[in-house]
N, C-alpha and C positions, 0 to 999 in steps of 0.2 A: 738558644737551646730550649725543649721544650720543657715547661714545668711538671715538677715531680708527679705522678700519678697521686692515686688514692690507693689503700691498700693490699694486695693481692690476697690469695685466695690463703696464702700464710703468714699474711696479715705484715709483709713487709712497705715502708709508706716510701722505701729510698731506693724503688727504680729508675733508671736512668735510660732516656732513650734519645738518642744521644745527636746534637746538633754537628755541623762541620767548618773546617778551617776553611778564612778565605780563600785561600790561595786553590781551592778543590774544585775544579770546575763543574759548571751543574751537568753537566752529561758523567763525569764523574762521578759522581754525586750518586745519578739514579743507578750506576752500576754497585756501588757502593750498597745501594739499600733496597736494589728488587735480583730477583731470580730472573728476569725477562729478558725480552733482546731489542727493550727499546733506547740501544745507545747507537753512537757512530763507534763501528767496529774500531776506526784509525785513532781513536784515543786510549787504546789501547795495545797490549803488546798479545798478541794472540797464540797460544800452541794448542794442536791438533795431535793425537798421535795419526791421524788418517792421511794426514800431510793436506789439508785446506787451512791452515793457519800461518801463522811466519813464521810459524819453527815448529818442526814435531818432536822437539826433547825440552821438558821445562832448563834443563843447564844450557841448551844454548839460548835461551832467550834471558835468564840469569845475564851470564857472560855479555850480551848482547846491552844491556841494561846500564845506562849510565853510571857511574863511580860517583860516590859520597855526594847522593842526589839531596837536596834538600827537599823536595816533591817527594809524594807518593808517587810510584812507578807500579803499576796498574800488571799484573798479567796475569789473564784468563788460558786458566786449565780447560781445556776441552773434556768434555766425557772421552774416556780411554784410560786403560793399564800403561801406565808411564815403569819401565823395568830401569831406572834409573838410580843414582845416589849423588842427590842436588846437595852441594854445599856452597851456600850464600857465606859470601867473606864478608870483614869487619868491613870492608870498602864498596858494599852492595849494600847501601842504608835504604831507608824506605821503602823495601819492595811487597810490594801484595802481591797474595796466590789467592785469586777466585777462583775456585771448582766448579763443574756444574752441578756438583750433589756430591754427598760423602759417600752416597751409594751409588758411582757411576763414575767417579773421576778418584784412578787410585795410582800412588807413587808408589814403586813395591821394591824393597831389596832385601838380601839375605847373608850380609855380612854377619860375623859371629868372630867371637875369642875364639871358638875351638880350631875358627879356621884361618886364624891366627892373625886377627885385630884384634887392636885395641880395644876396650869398651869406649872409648873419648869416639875411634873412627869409624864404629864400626854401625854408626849412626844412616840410615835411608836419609834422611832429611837429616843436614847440622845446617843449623842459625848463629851466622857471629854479626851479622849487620843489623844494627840498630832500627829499632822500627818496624820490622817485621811483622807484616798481616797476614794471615789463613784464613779463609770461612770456605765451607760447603767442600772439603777434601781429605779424603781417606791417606792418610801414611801410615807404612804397616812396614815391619821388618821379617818374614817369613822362613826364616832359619829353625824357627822350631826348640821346643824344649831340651832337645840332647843339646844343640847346639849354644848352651849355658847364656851368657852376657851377649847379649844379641839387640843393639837400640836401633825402636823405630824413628823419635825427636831425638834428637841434642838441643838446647838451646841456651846458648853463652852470649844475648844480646839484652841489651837494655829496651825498654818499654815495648814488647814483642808479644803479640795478643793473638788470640787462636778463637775464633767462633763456628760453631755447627762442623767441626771437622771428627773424626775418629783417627785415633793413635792406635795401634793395633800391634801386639807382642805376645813373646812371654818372659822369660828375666829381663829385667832393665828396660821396657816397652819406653819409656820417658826419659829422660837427661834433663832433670829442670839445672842447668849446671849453674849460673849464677845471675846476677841480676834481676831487675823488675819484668815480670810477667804476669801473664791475666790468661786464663781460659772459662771459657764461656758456653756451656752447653754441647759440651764434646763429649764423646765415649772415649774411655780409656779404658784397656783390657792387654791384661799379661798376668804371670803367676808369681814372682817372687821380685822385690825390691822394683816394683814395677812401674813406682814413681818414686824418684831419686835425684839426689843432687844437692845444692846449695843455695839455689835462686833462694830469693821474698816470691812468693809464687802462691795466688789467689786462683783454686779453680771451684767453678761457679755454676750450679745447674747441673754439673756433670753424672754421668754414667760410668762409673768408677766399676769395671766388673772383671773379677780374680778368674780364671780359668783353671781347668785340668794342668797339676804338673806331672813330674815323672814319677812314678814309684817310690815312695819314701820320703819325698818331697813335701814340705808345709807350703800357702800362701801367705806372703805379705806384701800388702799392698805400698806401703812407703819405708823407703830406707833415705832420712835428713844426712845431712850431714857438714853442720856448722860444727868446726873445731873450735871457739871460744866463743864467750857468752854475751860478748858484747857485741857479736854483729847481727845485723839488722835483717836475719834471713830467716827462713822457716817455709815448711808448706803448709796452707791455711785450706781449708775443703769443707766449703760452707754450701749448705741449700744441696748437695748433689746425691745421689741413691749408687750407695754402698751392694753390688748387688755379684751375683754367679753364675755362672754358666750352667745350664739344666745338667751336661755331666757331673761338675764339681758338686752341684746341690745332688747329686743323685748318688757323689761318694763323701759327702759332710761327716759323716761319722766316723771316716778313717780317715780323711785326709784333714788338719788343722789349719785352720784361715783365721788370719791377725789383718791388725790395722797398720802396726807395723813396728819397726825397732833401729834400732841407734848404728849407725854407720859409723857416725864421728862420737865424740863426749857431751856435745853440746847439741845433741840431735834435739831438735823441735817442729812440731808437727802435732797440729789440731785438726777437730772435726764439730763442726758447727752447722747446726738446725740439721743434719744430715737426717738421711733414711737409713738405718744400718741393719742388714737382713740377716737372719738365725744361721747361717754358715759362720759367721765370726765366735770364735772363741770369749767363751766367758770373760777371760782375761783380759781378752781385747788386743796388747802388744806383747809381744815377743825379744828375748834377748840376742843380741849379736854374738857375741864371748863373752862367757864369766858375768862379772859384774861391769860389763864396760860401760862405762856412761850412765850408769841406774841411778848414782846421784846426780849428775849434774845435766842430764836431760830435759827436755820440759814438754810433755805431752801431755794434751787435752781436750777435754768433751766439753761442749757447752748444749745444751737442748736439743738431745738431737732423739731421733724415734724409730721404734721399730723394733721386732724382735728381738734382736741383737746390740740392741743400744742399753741397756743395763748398766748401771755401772759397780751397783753393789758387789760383783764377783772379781773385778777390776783387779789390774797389779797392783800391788802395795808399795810399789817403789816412791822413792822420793820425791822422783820428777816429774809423777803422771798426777793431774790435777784435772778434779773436777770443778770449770769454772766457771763463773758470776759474769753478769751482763758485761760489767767493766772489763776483764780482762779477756772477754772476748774481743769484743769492741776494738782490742789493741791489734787483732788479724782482720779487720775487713778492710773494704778496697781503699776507703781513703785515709786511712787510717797505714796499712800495711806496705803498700805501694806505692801510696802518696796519688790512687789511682787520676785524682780531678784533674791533676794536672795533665795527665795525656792521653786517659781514654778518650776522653771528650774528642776526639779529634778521628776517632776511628771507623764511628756509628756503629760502633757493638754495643749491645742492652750490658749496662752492670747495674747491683745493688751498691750502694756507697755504705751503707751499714750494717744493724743487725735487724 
């Protein structure tokens, strides 16, 4: 692996950029760490929607795709609108999705509660196999605001990492639903509870940006949702810019934007070195019902900047904390994830600390 950098420009000294398992072959390798097309195509599994690749639908090359591989299993998204709804089982372990750009390679569906899924199914891309990689690809669920509980992710797998992709919604855009995850320099964009769930869930670099809801409608960005205080889960949302949609910033004054509020009793959910911009409410979070979870939640700031990072006007509730280098420390990647043990193995950049 290579050795640590020197400071960046936020004066972090614990970039990681990141070496690969043996077992990764070096034409793998270079697909792994360039945008170019300098690999042998046949090491890979290829989809086209124009029909020049082995399969023009990313599920049948999914399906396609060995059972409880212990390899990375390699397939390249072609630039193309994929109108699909890919669901990788617990028994599809190690699979990558390379895109050729987030702005060019898009998986789109428009499942919704209203039209009568689930919010668990009603997922454009759900993740149950283990190991799961994205970089450079758009998933977007386009059902629309009336269309209520409408997710673009699910992801219910262990050590499942997302680089340079956009997640794209409006209620419920995310399912971090449980276990270790990592994203990395993604945009995420929807209006209400729009990163959700129960994973340990590090997103890193990100573009975190609340849109236009319905009429009458507030935003909020995350709804946790740990039921007891002893597990080991939370959304952590460090280094990333808190930001809005030119409409949303253009109706701030009447429509209210939070960072977010308690799904479960044990809801917890930080924001660390973050950007957070003047559309957020003073307050900062919002409650679910009544007094649900205001004592026994745990939200918090740690240095984070910008308009709307203030914390002097903050909730007063029990569980919201403004905190010290220590108890941040307790949400970064090695720390929270346990990231050393397996990002290492992906070649996506993380921070390991603060």
């Amino acid at each position: 692996m290579l050795p640590k950098s020197g400071p960046n420009k936020k004066g972090h000294r614990n970039r990681r950029l990141l070496g690969f398992p043996r077992w990764l072959s070096r034409k793998a390798r270079r697909i792994l760490q360039s945008s170019d097309d300098e690999y042998d195509p046949s090491d890979v599994i290829t989809v086209a929607a124009d029909g020049t690749g082995n399969f023009s639908t990313i599920t049948d090359a999914i399906n396609f795709a060995p059972n409880n591989s212990l390899d990375r299993v390699i397939i390249l998204v072609r630039e193309g609108i994929y109108e699909e709804n890919v669901d990788i089982p617990s028994y599809k372990t190690n699979i990558v999705l390379l895109g050729d750009g987030s702005d060019v390679t898009f998986v789109t569906g428009n499942r919704s509660v209203v039209d009568g899924w689930t919010t668990f199914r009603s997922a454009t891309v759900a993740v149950s196999g283990e190991g799961f990689l994205a970089r450079d690809i758009t998933i977007e669920n386009s059902a629309g605001p009336v269309k209520h509980q409408a997710v673009a992710l699910r992801v219910n797998a262990d050590f499942a990492a997302f680089y340079r992709c956009s997640i794209n919604g409006y209620q419920d855009t995310l399912y971090v639903h449980s276990f270790r995850q990592f994203y990395r320099e993604c945009d995420i964009s929807g209006t209400i509870d729009y990163i959700f769930g129960n994973a340990a869930v590090v997103l890193q670099g990100c573009n975190i940006i609340s849109r236009m809801p319905m009429p009458g409608q507030f935003t909020v960005i995350t709804a946790q949702s740990r039921d007891i205080p002893d597990e080991n889960t939370g959304i952590s949302i460090q280094n990333c810019s808190i930001l809005a949609t030119d409409e949303l910033y253009g109706n701030s004054s009447s429509v209210k934007s939070y960072l977010g509020r308690p799904w479960r009793l044990s809801a917890r959910t930080v924001f660390l070195e973050s950007y957070i911009d003047d559309f957020i409410d003073p307050s900062g979070w919002t409650k679910w019902s009544g007094d649900q979870g205001l004592d026994t939640l745990y939200y918090g700031e740690y240095n984070n900047y910008g308009p709307g990072s203030g914390t002097d006007n903050r909730v007063t509730w029990p569980g919201f904390h403004v905190m010290d280098y220590d108890g941040a420390y307790n949400f970064t990647v090695s720390e929270f994830i346990t990231g050393e043990a397996w990002l290492e193995s992906t070649s996506f950049p993380y921070d390991d600390g603060i």
